[in-house]
N, C-alpha and C positions, 0 to 999 in steps of 0.2 A: 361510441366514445370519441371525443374530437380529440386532437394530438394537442392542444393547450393541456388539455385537463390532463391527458399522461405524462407532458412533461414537469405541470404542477407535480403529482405525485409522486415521480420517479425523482426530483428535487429535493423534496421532501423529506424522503424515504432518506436520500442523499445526507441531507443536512442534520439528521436527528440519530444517523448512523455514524458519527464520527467522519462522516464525508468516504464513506468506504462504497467502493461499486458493488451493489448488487445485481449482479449478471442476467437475474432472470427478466427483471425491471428492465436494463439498460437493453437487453435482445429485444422487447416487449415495444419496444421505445423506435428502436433500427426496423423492424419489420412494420410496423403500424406506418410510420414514415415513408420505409418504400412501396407499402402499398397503395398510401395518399397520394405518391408521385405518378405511380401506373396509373390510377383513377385519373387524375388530370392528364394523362395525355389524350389530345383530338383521339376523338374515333378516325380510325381511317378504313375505309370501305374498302369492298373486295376489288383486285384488279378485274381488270375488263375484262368480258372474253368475246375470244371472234371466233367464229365456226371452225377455225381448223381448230383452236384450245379446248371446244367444246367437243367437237367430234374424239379428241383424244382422250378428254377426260369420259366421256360414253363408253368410250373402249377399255379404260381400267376400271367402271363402276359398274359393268354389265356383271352380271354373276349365267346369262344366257349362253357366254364365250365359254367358262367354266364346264360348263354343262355340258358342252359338247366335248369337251376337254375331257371330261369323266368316260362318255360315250364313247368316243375314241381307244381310252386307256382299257375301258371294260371289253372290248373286241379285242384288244391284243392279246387279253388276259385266257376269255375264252378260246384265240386261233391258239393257242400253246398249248391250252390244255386238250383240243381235240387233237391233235398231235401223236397226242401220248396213247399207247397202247392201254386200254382197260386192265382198273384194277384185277390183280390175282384174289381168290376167294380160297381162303381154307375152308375146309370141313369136319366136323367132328360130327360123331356119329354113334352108335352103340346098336347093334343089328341083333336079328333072332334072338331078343329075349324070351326066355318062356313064359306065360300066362296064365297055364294051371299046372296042379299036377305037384309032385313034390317039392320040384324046381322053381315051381312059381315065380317069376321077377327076381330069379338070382342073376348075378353077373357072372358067374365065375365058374357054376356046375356044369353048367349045359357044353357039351364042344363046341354047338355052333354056333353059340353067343361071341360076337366079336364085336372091341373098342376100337372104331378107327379111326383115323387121321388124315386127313389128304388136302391135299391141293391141286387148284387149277385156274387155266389162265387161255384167255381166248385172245385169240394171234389175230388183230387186222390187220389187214394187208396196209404197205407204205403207200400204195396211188390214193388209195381210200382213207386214210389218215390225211393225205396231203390236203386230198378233195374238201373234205370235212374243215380243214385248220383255212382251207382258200378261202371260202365262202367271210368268215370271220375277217379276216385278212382286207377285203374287197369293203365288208360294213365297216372296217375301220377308216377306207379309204371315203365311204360316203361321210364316216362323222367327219371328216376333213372338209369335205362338201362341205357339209350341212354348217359348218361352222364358217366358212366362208360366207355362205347365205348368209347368215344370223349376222355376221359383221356390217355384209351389204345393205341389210334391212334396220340394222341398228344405225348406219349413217346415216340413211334416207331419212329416217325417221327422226333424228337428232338434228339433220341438217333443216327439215321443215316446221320441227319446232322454234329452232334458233331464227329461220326465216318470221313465222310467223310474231314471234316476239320483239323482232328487231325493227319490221317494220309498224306494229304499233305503237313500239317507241316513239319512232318516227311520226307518227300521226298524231302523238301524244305532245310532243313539242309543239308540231306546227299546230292545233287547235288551243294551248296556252299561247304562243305567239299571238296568235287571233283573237283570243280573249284579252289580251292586252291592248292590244290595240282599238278593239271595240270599246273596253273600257274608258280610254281617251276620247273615244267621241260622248259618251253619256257624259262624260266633264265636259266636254265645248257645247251640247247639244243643252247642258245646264246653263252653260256662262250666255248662250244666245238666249235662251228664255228670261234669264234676270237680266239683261241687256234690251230684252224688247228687241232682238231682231230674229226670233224665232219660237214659235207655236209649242207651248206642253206637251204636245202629242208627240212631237219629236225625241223628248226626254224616254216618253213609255216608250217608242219605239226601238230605241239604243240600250235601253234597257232589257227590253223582251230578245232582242241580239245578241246578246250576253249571257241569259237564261238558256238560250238557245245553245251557245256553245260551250257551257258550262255541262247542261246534260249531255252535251256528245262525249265532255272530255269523263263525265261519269261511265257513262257505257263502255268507252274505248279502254276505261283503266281495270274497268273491270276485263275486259278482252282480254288483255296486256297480264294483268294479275293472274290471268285462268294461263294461258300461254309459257309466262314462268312459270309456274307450277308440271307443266306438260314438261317445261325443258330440266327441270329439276328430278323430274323423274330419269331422264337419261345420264344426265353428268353428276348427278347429286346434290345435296343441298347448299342453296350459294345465297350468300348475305349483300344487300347492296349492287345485284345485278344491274352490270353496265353492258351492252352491247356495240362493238365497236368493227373498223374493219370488216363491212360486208365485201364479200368476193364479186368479180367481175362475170356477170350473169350473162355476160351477152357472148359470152366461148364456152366451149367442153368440149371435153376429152375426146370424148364418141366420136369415132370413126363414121361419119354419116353418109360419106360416098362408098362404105361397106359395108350396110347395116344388117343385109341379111347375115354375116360373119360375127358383127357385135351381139346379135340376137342368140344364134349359136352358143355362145359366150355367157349367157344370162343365168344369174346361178341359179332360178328353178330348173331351167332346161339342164343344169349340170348335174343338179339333185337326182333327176329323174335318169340322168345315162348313169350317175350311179345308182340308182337301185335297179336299172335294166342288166348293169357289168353283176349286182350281186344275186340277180334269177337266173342271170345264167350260170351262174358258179354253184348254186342250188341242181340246176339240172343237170351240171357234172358230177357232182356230189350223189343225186340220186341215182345217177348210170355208174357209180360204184359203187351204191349198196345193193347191187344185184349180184357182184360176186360175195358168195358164202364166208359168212367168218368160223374159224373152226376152232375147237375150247379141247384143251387137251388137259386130263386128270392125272394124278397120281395121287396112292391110298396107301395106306399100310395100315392093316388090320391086325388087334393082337387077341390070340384066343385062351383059351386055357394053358393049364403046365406043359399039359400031356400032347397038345396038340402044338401043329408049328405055326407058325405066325404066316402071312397073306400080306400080298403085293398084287396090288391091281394099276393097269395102265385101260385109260381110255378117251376116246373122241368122241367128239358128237358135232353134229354136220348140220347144220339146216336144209331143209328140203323145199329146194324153192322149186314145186313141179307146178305152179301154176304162175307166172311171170308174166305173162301175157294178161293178165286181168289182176294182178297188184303191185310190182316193181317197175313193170311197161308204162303203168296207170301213173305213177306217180312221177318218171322222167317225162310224160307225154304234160303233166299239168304244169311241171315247173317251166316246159319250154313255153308253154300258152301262156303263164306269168309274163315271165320275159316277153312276148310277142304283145301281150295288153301293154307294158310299161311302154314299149317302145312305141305302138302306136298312138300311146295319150301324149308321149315327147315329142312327136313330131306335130300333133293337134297343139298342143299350149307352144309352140314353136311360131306356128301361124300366130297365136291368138297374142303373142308379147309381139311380133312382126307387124302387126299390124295397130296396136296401141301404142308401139315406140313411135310408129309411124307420125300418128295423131298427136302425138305428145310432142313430136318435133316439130309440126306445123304450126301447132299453138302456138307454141315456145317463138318461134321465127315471126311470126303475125303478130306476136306481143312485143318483141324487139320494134319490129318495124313501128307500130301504137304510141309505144314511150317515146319514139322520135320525134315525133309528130306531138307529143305531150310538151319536151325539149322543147324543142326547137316553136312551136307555133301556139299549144294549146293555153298554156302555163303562163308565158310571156303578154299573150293578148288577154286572156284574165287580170294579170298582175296591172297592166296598164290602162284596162278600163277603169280599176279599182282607183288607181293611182288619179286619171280623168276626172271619172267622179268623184274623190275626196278634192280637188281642184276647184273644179266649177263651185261646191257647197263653201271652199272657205273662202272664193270671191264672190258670194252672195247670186250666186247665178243659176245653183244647182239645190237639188232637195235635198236631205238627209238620206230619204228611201231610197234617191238610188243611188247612196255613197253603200249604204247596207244590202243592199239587193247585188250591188258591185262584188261586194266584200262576201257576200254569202257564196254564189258563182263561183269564187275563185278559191273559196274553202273547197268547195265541190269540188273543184279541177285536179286542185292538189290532191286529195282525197283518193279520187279516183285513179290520178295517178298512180300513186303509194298501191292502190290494191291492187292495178294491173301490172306494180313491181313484184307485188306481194307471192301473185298469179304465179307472174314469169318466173321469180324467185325458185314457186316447187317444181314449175316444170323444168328446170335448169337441175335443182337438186335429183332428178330422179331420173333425167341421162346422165348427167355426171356420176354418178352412183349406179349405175345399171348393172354392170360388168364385175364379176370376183377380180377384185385386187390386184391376187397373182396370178391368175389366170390357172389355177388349180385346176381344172377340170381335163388340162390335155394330157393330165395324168392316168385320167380315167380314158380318154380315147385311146391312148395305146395301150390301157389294159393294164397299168402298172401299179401299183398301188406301191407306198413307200415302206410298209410294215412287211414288205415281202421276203426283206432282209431278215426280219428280226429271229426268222424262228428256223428252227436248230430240230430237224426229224431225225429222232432215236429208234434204233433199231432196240 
């Protein structure tokens, strides 16, 4: 309904009412109005984002952070609870009923029919309660790890989609640049054929150069398209995606004259010395379930009139006469635990040592490339291009090799952009190698921060 025709009516209404406002008409009137005015304003597109906007918005749409959030909270929950001394059990009971006989299944005739009552409650010892609530204590300190990880991997991953995106952007301009430009020759390569100082072939050929970079720029968008979509998966859904502010590729952070130290440092290797600090809090925990826990009862039985009522006290022991073949067995396995974790840590130690290694060679070998792009590749492209379209519009040059110029140096560029593209992940995944806070020499000294939290009741 267009706002003409609601002020005709609300006029109307107006005029045939004694001129009296009716409020529902005149609301009806204000709202439709400022909605026509919201409708006419410019669309304005979303602001830009550059990889650090990106990586933070990764970090508040992960629901994987969460997760380890829970992971964490559910270990505290269970070191508390192993803490605590085992529930007390009451018992009720009804003993020596008769079965046959005059008595049969009475409660009350027989003497030695007794209803009793009792309770009991098995006493662990405090090192072994400690042991038990440590282990928990120590997984809380790996979901700390592991959420570190998940951060570290949630950049890398955030940072290389943002890479990838950004520079097909990039690609995406300069091959429209180039289409444009080609396009301007298929207009001169026209104006020479109807001027008579150039061949129709010429026309199809500026034209097929066009076609040419018309399907790159269909390919590349489709790249470009799948790319958002990858990076929408980490920061969430974004309208109008601009990419701005790419980072200076040619530094990081990484300590590279101490790599063996930064390798150290790598949050799988921190994962794995935590779950080595929590086998062996396991194999403590098991060299305290070899002392006995002991269950002490108390009953009180009640029998007929005539007779007196009954009080019983008692323990019961576990008899662990055979130790050496199943309490032995089980601290000898948790320490073999521990002894496998840590030798797979010192193996995947080597194995990131020696991939950081290669990653940083690349990375430096592709710096040194793009110089050489800079400074010679790019430049002597751009000026052949420039030569050749020269000689063609002082009649001295062909067409083919102003396009053959101009194809070359699509290439150049191209290839550039992909060994930025390159450099781009291997830059994002030293930069990102390392936990953040360096969380893990938490775990070398053995300290986990939930150490505080728990409070052992006697």
């Amino acid at each position: 309904m267009s706002n003409q025709f609601i002020r005709a009516f609300v006029l109307k209404r107006y005029s045939s009412q004694q001129r009296r406002i009716h409020w529902p008409y005149f609301i009806a009137l204000l709202v439709t109005s400022f909605a026509s005015a919201v409708m006419a304003q410019p669309h304005v597109s979303s602001e830009p984002l550059s990889l650090e906007k990106a990586l933070h918005l990764a970090e508040h749409h992960s629901q994987a952070l969460l997760a380890q959030d829970a992971s964490a909270q559910a270990s505290r929950e269970l070191a508390i609870e192993a803490a605590q001394l085992p529930d007390p059990e009451l018992q009720l009971s009804i003993d020596n009923v008769p079965a046959n006989g005059s008595m049969a299944y009475s409660l009350t005739e027989d003497f030695m029919t007794m209803r009793s009552i009792g309770l009991s409650q098995t006493f662990t010892g405090k090192d072994k309660r400690r042991a038990r609530a440590n282990v928990f204590e120590q997984e809380v300190g790996k979901a700390q790890i592991a959420k570190a990880l998940t951060l570290v991997e949630l950049r890398q991953k955030t940072a290389a989609a943002w890479f990838d995106a950004y520079y097909l952007q990039q690609m995406l301009a300069l091959l429209r640049r180039q289409k444009d430009e080609a396009t301007l020759q298929v207009k001169a390569a026209e104006a020479a054929y109807r001027g008579g100082k150039g061949p129709q072939s010429d026309i199809f050929l500026a034209r097929t150069t066009v076609a040419e970079i018309k399907d790159r720029i269909h390919k590349t968008q489709a790249g470009f398209d799948n790319a958002i979509t990858t990076l929408a998966r980490w920061v969430g859904e974004t309208d109008n995606l601009r990419l701005v502010s790419a980072p200076d590729i040619s530094q990081t952070k990484l300590d590279t004259q101490h790599l063996a130290h930064e390798i150290s440092e790598h949050p799988d290797i921190a994962v794995m010395m935590a779950e080595e600090v929590v086998a062996k809090a396991k194999a403590k925990a098991a060299r305290q379930e070899k002392q006995a826990d002991w269950t002490w009862s108390l009953r009180y039985s009640e029998r007929g009139s005539d007779f007196s009522d009954m009080i019983s006290l008692g323990v019961s022991i576990p008899l662990q006469w055979n130790q050496e073949n199943r309490q032995d067995r089980v601290v000898a396995a948790k320490l073999a635990k521990a002894e496998q974790i840590r030798a797979e840590r010192e193996e995947m130690t080597r194995q990131h040592l020696a991939e950081t290694e290669r990653w940083l060679t690349s990375w430096q070998s592709n710096l040194l490339r793009l110089a050489d792009y800079e400074k010679a590749l790019v430049p002597l492209a751009s000026q052949r291009t420039e030569a050749a379209l020269a000689e063609y519009r002082g009649g001295v040059g062909e067409l083919v090799a102003v396009l053959d110029a101009r194809k070359m140096e699509i290439a150049t560029r191209i290839e550039q952009l992909r060994i930025e593209m390159e450099t781009a992940a291997l830059w994002a995944a030293l930069e990102y190698l390392t936990l953040p806070d360096r969380s893990q020499r938490h775990i070398e000294a053995g300290l986990m921060p939930s150490s505080q939290l728990l409070e052992f009741k006697e």
